[in-house]
N, C-alpha and C positions, 0 to 999 in steps of 0.2 A: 453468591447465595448467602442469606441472612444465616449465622451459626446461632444453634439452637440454645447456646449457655445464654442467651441473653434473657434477662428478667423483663417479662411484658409489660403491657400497662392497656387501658383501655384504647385508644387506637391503634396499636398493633392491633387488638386480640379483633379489634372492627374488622382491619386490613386484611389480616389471618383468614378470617372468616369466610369473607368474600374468595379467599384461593380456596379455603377445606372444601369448600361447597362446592367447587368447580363450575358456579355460578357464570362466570364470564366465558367458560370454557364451554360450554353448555349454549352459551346466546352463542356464541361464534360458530357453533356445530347446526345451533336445530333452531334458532332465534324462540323457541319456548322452554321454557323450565318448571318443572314438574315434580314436587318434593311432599310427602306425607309426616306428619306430627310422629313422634314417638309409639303413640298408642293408636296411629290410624284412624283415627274419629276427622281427622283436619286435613284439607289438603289445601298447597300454595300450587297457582299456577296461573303464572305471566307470559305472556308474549311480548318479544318485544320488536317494535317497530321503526321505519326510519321516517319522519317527519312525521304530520300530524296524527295523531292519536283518533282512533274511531270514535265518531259517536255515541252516545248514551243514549237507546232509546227502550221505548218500552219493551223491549222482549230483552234484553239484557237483564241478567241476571246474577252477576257479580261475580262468577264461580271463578273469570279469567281476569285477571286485572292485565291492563297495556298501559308500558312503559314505552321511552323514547330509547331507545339503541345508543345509547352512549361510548366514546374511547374509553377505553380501560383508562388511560394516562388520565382523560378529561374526568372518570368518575372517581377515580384515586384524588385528585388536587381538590374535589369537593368534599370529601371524606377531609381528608387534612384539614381546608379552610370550618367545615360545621364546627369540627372538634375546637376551634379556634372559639366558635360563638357561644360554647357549653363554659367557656371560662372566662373570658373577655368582656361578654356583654351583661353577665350575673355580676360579677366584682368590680365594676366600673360602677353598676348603679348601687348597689352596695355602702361604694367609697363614697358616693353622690352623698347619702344621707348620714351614715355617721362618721366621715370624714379619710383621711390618707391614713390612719391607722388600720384600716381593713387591708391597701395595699401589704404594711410593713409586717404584719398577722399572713397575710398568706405567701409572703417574703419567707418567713420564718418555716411554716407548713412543705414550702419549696425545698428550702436547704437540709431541714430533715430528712424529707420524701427523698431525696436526690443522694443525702448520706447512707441511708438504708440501703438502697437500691443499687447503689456501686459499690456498697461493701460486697453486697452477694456477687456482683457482676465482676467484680475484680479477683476473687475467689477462683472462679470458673476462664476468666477473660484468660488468652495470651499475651498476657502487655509487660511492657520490660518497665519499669517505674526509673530506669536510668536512661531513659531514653526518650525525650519529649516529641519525637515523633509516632510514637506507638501511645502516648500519653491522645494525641490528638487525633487520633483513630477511634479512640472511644465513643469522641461527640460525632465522628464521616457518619456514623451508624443512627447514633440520635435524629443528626440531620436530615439522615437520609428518610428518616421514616415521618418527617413533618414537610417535606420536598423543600428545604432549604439547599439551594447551591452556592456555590463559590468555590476558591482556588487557593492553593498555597503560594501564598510569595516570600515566605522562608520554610526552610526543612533543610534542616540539620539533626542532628542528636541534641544540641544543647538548644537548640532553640526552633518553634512549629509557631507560624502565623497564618491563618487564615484568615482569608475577605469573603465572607457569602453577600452575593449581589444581589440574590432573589430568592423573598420569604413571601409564601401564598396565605402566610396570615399578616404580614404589613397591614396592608389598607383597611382590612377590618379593625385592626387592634388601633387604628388613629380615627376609625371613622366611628369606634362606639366609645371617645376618648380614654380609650385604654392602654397608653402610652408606658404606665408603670407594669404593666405585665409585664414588661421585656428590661425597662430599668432598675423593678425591685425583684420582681417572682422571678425572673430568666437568671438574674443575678444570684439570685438566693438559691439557685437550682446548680449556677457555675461552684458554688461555694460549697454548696455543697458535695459536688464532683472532687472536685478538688480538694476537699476534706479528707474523705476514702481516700486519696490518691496519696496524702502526705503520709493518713494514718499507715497505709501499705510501706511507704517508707520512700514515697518522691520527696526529692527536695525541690518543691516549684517555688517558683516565689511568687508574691500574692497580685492578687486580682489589681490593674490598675484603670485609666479610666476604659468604657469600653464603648467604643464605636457603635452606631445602630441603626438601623434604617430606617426604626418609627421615630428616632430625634432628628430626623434628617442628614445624616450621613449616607455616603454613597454605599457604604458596606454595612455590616455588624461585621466587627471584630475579635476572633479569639485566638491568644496568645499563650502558649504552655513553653513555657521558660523554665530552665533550671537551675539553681545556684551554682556558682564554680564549687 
């Protein structure tokens, strides 16, 4: 279970939502969901269906909107990949017109957002800063909530390496050439993790090059190593 000290961001709080609402839980019970605005003037209510979607004809009247019944897993990895298209496909064209300094600006934006964010989470986290396997348990959580996997092929205390095999934002993030999100902003975002982590009092040592699946390596790479 996700522990509640962690500091959200907007796709958690998408993800979240979708459980508060018991929205998935609800299609699985009654296949319709049925929910009132604050002040009762509005109401949402969908069915949802397995294959093709009903006709529109004229006596339809809008009040029911029909969705297609989707897996929870299959409408989780599109939540992930949209959230992917809200930063990927703006800051690529972005860099198109006034050049790679808009990646190296929101590089920057990254390693801040990322400094803040694990000060507070490191505050509240159980993590041993002498222990670079609990250091590496910070990002199983990050990853888990962008559905990045992969495996550890070291763990130790002095030294955590993982290989994630498969990121359901890859092929977007090269297909609206947006390569540097993950070379400068993902980078800018590790540095910043690992900023909070020295200032808490890790002795890692520093970022070297990193492995990635949208430069074409077989993995992305993270390594949390500690000084002797």
């Amino acid at each position: 279970m996700v522990q509640s000290y962690y500091p959200l961001r907007m796709e958690d709080l998408f993800l979240i939502k979708l459980i508060k609402h018991n929205v998935r839980k609800d299609i699985i019970m009654s296949k319709v969901v049925e929910k009132k605005s604050k002040d009762g003037t509005l109401n949402f209510r969908a069915e949802y269906v397995d294959g093709e979607l009903p006709p529109i004809t004229d006596t339809s009247d809008g009040k029911t909107i029909y969705l297609r019944d989707l897996p929870f897993d299959r409408l989780l990895n599109m939540a992930r990949v949209s959230g992917c298209a809200w930063s990927a496909a703006p800051i690529a064209k972005i860099a198109q017109k006034f050049g790679d300094e808009a990646w190296d600006v929101a590089a920057e934006a990254m390693r801040e957002f990322a400094l803040n964010r694990s000060r507070q989470t490191l505050k509240r986290a159980n993590i041993d800063i002498n222990d670079a396997r609990t250091l590496g348990r910070f990002m199983d959580f990050e990853d888990n909530i962008f559905g990045i996997e992969g495996e550890y092929v070291e763990y130790t205390k002095k030294k955590a390496v993982r290989r994630q095999f498969h990121c359901p934002w890859a092929d977007m993030i090269v297909a609206n050439n947006a390569v540097p999100l993950c070379t400068k902003m993902m980078t800018g975002y590790m540095e910043g993790v690992r900023d909070a982590m020295k200032e808490a009092g890790a002795k890692l040592k520093d970022l070297g090059h990193i492995p990635m699946l949208t430069t074409g390596d077989p993995y992305c790479e993270l390594v949390w190593e500690l000084e002797d």
